[in-house]
N, C-alpha and C positions, 0 to 999 in steps of 0.2 A: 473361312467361316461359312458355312451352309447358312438356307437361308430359314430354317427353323432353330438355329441358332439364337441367341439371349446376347445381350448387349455381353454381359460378361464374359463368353466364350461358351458358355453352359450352354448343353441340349437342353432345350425346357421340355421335351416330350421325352426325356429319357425314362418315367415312370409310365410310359406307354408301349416303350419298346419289350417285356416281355409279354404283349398281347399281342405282339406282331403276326406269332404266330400261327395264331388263334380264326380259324376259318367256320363261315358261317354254316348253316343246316343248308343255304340255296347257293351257296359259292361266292366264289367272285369273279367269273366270269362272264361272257358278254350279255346270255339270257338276264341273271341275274342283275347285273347290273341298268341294263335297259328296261326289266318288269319295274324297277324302281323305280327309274326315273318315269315311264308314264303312271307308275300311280302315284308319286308327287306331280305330276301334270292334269292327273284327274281334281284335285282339288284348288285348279289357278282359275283368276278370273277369263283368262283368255278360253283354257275350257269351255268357261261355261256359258261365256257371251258365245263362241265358235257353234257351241253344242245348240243353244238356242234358237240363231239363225237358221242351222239346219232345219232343224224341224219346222220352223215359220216356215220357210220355203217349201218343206216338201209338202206341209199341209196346205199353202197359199198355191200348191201349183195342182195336187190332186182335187183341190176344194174348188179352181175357176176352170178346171176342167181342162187344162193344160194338156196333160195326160191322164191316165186312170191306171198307175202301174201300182197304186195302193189306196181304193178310194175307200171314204170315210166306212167304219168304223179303224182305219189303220192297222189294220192286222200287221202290216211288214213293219211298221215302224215299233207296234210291240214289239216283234219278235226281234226289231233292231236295238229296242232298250234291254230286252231280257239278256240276249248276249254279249250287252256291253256288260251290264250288271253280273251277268255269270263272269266274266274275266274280269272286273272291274276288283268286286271284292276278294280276290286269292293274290289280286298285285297288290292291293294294301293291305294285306293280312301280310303280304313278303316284305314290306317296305316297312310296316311296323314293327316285325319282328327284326329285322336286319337293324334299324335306329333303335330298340331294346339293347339289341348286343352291344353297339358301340355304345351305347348311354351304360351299361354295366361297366364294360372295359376302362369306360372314363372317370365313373365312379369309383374303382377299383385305384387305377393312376392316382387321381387325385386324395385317395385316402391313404396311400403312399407318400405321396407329396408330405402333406399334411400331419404324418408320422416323424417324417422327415424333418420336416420344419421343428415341427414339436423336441427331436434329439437333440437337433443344433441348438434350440433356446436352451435345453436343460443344460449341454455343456457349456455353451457361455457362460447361463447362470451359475454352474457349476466353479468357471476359470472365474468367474467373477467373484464368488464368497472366498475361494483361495486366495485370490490377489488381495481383495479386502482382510481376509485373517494376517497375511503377509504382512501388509501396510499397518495394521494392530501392534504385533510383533516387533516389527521396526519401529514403529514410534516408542514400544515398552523400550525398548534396546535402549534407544536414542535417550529417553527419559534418563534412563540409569546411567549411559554414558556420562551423562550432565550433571547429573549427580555424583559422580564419580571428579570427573574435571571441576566442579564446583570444593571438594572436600580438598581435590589438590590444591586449589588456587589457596585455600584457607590455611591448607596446610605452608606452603609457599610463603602466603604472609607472614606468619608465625615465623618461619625459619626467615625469613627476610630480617623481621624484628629483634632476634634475637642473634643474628648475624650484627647487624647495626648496635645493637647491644654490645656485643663482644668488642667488636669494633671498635667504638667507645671504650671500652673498658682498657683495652692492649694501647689508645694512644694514650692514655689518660696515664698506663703503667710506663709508658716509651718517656712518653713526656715528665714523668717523676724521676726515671731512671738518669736521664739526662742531667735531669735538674741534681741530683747527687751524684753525679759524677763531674759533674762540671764545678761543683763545690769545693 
């Protein structure tokens, strides 16, 4: 059993597998894959505590006079945000488009699924109204059967009684016969 495997044995991603093949406008290789992941990294706290600090420091160190490799009005540290920001926003314009695709592809899957699901309840429901007309059917049967065995048994009686009858009647003749001839 794989380990996206269903308790049952089922792939539960099998309505995903014909997106498999399905490749992005930026790939899936290693740029792509790493512009992701820093521009889900541009939006974590660690970022932005990380990113924070930095600039405390660079301004706490050009502002006591530490150095002067960027003093106040910060021009390098502009030009350090503007360049983050020029690559900042085209890795989460990638990062968003690339989670669009796979949010389609799974919408796609899952409305598959959900097709899915929908055919099986109709056939059940479907095996289920036939089993029930079946069970209708057989009980008519059954009904008529009994009615049937009910008419024989009456019938049965009748011929019981008139057997018993007869019966009567032949010893009644046995017994007369006897009785004139033994006379």
């Amino acid at each position: 059993m794989t380990e996206n495997a269903a308790p049952d044995g089922k792939y539960h991603l099998r309505f995903h597998l014909p997106h498999a093949h399905l490749t992005n406008a930026f790939g899936d290789n290693w740029f792509a894959l790493k512009a992701e992941g820093f521009a889900r990294f541009f939006g974590t706290p660690t970022f932005l505590i990380g990113q924070t600090l930095i600039v405390l420091l660079w301004m706490g160190v050009n502002l006591a006079g530490w150095t002067a490799f960027d003093v106040y009005p910060f021009i390098l540290l502009n030009l350090a945000f503007s360049l983050q920001a020029a690559y900042a926003a085209p890795l989460i314009l990638l990062a968003q488009t690339r989670q669009a695709e796979r949010d389609k592809a799974h919408s796609e899957a899952d409305a598959l699924h959900r097709e899915d699901l929908h055919r099986v309840s109709e056939e059940r429901q479907r095996a289920m109204a036939k089993q029930s007309e079946m069970l209708v059917t057989m009980l008519t049967q059954n009904n008529a059967l009994t009615s049937q065995v009910n008419e024989l048994i009456q019938q049965n009686i009748v011929l019981t009684r008139s057997l018993s009858e007869l019966s009567g009647r032949i010893e009644q003749m046995t017994s007369e016969m006897r009785h004139r001839i033994c006379q």
